[in-house]
Backbone atoms as SQL, in Angstrom:
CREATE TABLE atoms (id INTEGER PRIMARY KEY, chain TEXT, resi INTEGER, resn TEXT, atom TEXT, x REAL, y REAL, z REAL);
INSERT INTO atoms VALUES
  (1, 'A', 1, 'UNK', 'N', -7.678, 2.447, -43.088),
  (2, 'A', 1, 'UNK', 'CA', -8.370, 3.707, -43.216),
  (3, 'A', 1, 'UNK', 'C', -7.419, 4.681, -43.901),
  (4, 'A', 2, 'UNK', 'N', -8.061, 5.249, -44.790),
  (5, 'A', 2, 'UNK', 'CA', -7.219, 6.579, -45.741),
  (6, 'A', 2, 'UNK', 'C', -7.180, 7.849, -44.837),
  (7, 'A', 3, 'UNK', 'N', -6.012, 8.339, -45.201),
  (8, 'A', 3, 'UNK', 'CA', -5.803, 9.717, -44.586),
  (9, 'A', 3, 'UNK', 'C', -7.397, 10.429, -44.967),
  (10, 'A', 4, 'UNK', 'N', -7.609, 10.020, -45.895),
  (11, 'A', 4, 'UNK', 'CA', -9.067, 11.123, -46.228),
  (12, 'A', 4, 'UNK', 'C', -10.151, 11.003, -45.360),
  (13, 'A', 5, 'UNK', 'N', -10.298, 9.515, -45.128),
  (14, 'A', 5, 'UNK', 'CA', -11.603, 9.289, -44.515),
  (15, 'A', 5, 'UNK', 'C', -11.567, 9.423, -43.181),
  (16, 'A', 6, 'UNK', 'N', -9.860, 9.479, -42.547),
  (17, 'A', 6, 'UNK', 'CA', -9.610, 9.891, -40.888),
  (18, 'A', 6, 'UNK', 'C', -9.504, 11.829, -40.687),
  (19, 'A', 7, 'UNK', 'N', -9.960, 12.359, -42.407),
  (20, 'A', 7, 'UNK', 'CA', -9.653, 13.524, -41.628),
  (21, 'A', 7, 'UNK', 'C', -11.484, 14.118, -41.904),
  (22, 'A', 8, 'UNK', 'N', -12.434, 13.158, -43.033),
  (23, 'A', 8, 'UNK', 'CA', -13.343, 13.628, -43.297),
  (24, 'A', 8, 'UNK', 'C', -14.410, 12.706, -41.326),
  (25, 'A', 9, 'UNK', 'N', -13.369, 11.948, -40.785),
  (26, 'A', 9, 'UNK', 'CA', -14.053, 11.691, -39.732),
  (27, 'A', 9, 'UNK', 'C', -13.645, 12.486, -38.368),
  (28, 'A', 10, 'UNK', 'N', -12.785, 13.319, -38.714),
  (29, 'A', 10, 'UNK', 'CA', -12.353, 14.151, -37.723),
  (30, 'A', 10, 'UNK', 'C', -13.154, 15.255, -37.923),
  (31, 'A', 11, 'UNK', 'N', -13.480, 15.757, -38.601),
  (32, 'A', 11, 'UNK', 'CA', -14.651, 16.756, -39.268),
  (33, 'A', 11, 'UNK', 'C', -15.493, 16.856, -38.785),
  (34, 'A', 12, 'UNK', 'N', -16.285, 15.416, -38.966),
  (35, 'A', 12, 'UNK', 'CA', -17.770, 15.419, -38.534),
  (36, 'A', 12, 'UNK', 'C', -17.554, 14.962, -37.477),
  (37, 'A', 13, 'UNK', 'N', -16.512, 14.205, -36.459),
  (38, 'A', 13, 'UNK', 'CA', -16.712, 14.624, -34.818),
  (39, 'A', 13, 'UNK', 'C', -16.331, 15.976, -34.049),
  (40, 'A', 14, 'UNK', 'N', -16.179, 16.495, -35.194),
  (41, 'A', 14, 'UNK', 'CA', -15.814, 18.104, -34.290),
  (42, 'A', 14, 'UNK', 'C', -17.234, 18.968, -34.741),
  (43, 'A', 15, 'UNK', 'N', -17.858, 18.742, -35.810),
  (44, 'A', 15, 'UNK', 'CA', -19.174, 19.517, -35.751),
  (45, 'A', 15, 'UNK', 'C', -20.221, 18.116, -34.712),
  (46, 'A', 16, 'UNK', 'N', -19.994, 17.143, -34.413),
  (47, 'A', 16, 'UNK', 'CA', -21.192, 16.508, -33.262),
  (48, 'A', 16, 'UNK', 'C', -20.904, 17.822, -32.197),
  (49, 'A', 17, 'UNK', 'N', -19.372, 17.416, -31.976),
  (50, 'A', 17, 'UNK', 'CA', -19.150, 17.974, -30.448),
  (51, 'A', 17, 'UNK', 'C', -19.837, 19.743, -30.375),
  (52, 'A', 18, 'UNK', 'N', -19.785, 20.572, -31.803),
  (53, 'A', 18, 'UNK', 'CA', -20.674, 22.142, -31.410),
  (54, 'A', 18, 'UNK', 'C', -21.948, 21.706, -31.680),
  (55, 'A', 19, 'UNK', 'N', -22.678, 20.290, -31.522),
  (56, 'A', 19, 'UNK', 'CA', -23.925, 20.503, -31.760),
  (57, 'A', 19, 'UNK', 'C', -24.985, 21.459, -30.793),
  (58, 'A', 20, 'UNK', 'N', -24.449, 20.678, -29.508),
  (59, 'A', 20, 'UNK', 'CA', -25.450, 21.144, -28.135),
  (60, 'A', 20, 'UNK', 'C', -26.009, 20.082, -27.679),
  (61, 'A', 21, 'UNK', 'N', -25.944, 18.792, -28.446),
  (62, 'A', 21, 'UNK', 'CA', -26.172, 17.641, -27.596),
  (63, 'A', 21, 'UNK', 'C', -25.714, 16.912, -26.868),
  (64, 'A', 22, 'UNK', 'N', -26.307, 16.618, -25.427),
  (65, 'A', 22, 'UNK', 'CA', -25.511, 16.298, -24.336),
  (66, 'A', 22, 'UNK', 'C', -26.466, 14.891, -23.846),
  (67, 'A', 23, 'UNK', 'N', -25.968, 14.499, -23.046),
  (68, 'A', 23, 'UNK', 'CA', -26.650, 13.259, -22.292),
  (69, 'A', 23, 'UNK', 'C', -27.807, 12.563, -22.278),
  (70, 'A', 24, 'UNK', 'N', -28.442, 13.911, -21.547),
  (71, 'A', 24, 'UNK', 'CA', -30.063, 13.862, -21.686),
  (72, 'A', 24, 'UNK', 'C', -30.648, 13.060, -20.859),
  (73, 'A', 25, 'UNK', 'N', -31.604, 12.988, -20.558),
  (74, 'A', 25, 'UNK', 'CA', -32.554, 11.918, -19.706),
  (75, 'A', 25, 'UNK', 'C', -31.807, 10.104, -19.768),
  (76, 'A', 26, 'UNK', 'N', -31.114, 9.971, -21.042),
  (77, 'A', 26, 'UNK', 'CA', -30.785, 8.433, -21.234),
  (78, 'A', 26, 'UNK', 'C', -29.691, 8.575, -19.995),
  (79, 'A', 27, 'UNK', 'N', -28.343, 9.789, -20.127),
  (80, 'A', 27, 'UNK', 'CA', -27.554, 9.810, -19.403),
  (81, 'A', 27, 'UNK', 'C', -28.015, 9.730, -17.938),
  (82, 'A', 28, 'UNK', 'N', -29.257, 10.327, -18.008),
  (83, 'A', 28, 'UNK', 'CA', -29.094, 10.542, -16.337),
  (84, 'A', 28, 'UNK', 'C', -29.762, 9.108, -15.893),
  (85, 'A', 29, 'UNK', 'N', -30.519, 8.663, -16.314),
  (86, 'A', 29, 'UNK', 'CA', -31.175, 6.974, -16.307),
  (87, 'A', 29, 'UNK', 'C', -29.862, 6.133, -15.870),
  (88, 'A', 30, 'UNK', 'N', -28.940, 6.073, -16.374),
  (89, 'A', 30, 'UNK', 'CA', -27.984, 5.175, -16.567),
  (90, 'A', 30, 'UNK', 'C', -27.182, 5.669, -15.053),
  (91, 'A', 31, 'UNK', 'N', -26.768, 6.899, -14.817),
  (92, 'A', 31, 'UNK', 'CA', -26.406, 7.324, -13.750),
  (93, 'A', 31, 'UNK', 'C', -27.024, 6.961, -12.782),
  (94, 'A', 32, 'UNK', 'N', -28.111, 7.047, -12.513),
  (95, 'A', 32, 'UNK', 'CA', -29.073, 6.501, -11.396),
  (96, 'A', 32, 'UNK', 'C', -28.905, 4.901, -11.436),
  (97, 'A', 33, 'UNK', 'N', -29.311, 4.549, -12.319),
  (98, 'A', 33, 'UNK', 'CA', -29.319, 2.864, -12.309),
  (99, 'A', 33, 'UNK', 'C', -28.088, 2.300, -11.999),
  (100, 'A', 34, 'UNK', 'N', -26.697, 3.085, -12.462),
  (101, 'A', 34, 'UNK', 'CA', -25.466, 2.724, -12.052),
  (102, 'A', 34, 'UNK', 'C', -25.495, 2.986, -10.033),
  (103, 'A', 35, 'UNK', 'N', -26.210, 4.174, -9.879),
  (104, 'A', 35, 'UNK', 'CA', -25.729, 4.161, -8.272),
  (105, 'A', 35, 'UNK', 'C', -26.295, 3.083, -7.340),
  (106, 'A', 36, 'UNK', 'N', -27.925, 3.167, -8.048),
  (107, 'A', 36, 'UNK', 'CA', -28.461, 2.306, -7.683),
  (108, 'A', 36, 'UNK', 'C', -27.768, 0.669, -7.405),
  (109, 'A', 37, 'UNK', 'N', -26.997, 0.084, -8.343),
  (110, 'A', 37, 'UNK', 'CA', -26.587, -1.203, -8.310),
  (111, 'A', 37, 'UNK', 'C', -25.257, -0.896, -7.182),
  (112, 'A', 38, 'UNK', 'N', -24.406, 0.136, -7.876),
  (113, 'A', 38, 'UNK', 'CA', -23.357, 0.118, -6.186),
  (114, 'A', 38, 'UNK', 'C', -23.747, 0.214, -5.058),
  (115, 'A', 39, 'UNK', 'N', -25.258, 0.518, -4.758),
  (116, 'A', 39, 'UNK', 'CA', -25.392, 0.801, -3.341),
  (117, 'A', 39, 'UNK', 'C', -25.911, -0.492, -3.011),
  (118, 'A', 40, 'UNK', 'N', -26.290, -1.348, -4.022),
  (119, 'A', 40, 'UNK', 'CA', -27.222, -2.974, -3.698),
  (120, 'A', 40, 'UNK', 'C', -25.284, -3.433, -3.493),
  (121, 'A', 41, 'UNK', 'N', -24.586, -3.855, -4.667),
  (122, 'A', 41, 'UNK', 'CA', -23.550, -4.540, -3.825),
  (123, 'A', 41, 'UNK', 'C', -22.904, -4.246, -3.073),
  (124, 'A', 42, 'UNK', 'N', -22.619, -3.120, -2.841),
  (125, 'A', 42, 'UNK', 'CA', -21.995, -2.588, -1.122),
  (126, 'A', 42, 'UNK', 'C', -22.796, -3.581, 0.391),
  (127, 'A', 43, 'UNK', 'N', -24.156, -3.180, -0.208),
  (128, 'A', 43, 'UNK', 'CA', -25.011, -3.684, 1.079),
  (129, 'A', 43, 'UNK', 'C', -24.538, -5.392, 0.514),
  (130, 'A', 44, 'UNK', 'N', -24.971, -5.907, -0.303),
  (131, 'A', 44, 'UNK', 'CA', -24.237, -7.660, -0.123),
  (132, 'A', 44, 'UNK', 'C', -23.353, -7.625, 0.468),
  (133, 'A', 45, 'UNK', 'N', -21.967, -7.228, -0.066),
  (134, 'A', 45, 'UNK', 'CA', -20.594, -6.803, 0.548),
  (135, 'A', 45, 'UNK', 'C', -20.732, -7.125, 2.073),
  (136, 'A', 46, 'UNK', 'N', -21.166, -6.047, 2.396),
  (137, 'A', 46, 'UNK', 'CA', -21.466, -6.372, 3.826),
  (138, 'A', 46, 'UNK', 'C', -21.595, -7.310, 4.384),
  (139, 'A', 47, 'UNK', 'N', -22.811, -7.555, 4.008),
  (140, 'A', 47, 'UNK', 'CA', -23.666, -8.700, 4.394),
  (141, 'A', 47, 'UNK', 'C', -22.830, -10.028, 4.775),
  (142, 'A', 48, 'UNK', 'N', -21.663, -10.198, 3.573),
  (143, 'A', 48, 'UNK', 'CA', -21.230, -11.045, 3.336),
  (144, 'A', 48, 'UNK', 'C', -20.110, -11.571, 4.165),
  (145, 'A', 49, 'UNK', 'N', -19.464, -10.195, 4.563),
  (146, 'A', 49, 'UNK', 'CA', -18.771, -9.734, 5.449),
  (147, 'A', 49, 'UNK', 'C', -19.004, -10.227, 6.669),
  (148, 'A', 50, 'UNK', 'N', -20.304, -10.129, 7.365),
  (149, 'A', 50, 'UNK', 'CA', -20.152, -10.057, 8.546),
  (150, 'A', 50, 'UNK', 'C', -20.577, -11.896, 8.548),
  (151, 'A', 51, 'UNK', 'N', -20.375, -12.487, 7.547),
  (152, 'A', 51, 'UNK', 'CA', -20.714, -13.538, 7.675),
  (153, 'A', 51, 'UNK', 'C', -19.260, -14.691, 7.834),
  (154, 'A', 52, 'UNK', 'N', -18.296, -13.676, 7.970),
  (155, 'A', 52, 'UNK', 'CA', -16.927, -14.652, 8.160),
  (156, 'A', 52, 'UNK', 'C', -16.656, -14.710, 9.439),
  (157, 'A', 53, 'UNK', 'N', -16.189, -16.029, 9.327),
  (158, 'A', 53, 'UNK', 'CA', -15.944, -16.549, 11.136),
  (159, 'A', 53, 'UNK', 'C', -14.751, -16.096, 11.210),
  (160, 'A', 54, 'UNK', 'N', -15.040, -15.055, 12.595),
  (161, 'A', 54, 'UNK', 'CA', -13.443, -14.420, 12.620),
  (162, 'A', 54, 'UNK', 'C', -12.664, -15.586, 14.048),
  (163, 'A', 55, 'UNK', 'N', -11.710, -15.634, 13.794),
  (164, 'A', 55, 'UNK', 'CA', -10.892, -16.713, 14.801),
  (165, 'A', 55, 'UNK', 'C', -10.231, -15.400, 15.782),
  (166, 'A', 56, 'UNK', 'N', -10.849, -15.321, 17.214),
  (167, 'A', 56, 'UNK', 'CA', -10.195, -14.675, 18.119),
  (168, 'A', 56, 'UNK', 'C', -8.794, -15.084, 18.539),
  (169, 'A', 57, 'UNK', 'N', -8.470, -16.649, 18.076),
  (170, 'A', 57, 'UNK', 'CA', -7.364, -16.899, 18.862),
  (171, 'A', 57, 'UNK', 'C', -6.147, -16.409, 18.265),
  (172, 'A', 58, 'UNK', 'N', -6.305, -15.994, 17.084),
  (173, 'A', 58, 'UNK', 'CA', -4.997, -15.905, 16.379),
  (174, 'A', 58, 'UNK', 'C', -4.646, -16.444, 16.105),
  (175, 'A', 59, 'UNK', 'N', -5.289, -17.868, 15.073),
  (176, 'A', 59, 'UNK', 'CA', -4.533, -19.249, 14.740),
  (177, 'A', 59, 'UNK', 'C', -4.288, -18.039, 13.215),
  (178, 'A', 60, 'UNK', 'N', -2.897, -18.617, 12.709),
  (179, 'A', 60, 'UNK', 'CA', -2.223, -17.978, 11.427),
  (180, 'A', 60, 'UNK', 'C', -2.943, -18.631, 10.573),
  (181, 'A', 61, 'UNK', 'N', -3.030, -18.204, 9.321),
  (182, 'A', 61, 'UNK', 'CA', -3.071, -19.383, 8.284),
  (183, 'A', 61, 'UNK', 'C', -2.854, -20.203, 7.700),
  (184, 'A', 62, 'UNK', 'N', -0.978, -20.605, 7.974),
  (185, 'A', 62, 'UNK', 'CA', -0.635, -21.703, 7.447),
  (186, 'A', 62, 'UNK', 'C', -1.048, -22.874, 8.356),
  (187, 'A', 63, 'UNK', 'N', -1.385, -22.709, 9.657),
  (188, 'A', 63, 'UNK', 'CA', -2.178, -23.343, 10.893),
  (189, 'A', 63, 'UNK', 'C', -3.206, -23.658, 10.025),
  (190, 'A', 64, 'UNK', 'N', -3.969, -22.807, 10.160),
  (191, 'A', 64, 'UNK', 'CA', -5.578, -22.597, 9.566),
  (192, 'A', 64, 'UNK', 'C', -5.464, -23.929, 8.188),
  (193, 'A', 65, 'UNK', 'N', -4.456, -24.121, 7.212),
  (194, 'A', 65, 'UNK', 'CA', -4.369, -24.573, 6.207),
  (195, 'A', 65, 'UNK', 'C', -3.491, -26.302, 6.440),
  (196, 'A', 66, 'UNK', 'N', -3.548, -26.313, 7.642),
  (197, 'A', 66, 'UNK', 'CA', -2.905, -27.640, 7.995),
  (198, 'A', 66, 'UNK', 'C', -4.184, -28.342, 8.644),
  (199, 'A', 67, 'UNK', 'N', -4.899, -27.933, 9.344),
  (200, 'A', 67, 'UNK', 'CA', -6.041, -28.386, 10.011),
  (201, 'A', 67, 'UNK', 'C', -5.224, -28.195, 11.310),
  (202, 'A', 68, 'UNK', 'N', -4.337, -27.982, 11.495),
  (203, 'A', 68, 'UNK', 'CA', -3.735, -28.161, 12.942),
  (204, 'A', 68, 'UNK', 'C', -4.109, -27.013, 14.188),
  (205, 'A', 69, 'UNK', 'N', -4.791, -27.248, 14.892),
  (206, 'A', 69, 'UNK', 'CA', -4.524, -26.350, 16.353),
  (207, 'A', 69, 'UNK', 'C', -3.882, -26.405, 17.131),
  (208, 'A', 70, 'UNK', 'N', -3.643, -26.256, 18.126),
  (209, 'A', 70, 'UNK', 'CA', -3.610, -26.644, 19.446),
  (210, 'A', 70, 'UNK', 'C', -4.196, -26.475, 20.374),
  (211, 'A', 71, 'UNK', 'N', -3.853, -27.807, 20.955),
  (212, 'A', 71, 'UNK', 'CA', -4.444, -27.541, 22.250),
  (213, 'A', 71, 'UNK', 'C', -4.954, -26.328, 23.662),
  (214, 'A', 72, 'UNK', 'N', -6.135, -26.105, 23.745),
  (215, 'A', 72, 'UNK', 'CA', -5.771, -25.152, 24.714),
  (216, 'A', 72, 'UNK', 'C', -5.405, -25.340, 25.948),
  (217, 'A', 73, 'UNK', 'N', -4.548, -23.948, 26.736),
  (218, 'A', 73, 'UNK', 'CA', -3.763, -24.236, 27.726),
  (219, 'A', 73, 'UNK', 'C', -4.320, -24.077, 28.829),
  (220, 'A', 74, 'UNK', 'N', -4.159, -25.251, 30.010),
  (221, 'A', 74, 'UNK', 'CA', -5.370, -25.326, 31.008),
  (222, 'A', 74, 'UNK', 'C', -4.353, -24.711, 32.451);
């Protein structure tokens, strides 16, 4: 790119920016539809969440990753 054509494009993004055009209905569509989808995977999230088997005993994970337990104590 020529110095000319980076300063004749600096130009015409500084007269977009005093146009007065802003977002508009597309922006706000997209905003909504964006919250909309974080609030659907949050709720999966969850969901997903409460679907892990939590181990009360406190077996560690390198346990967990051996298959090994132990025995419980009678």
């Amino acid at each position: 790119m020529g110095i000319l054509q980076a300063v004749a494009f600096t130009a015409a993004e500084s007269e977009a920016e005093d146009s007065g055009i802003g977002p508009g209905l597309y922006g706000l569509l997209v905003l909504i539809f964006l919250i909309v989808a974080l609030f659907l995977l949050y709720r999966s999230l969850r969901r997903q969440i409460r679907k892990v088997d939590f181990d009360p005993e406190g077996v560690d994970d390198a346990e967990r990753m051996r298959g090994h337990r132990e025995p419980p104590e009678r």
